[in-house]
N, C-alpha and C positions, 0 to 999 in steps of 0.2 A: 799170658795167652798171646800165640802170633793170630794179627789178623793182617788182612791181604796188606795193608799198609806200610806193615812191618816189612815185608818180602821186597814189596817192589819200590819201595824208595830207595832200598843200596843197589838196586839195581839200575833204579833211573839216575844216580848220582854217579855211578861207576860207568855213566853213557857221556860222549865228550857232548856239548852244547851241538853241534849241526846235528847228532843224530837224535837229541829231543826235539829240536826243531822238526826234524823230518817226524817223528815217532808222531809229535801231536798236530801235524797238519793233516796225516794219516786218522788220527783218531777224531777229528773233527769233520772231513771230510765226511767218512764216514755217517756220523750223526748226520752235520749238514742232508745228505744226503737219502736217510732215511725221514726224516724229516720234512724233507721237501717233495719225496714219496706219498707219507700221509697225507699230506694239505694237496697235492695233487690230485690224491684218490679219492677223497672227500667233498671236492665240489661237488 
């Protein structure tokens, strides 16, 4: 059985290093961001 993990590691491996660089500052970002949304919105 493919699960999502199966898919996107040949694809993140077949990405040169600056664009996983860029891809998980993007995905962090992100969270960071949603994140700091909630604690904002919660005081």
């Amino acid at each position: 059985m493919l699960t999502l993990d199966h898919l996107i590691t040949p694809l993140f491996h077949a990405l040169t290093m600056s664009d996983r660089v860029v891809i998980s500052v993007k995905i962090h970002g992100v969270l960071l961001e949603k994140f700091i949304w909630h604690e904002f919105n919660s005081i």
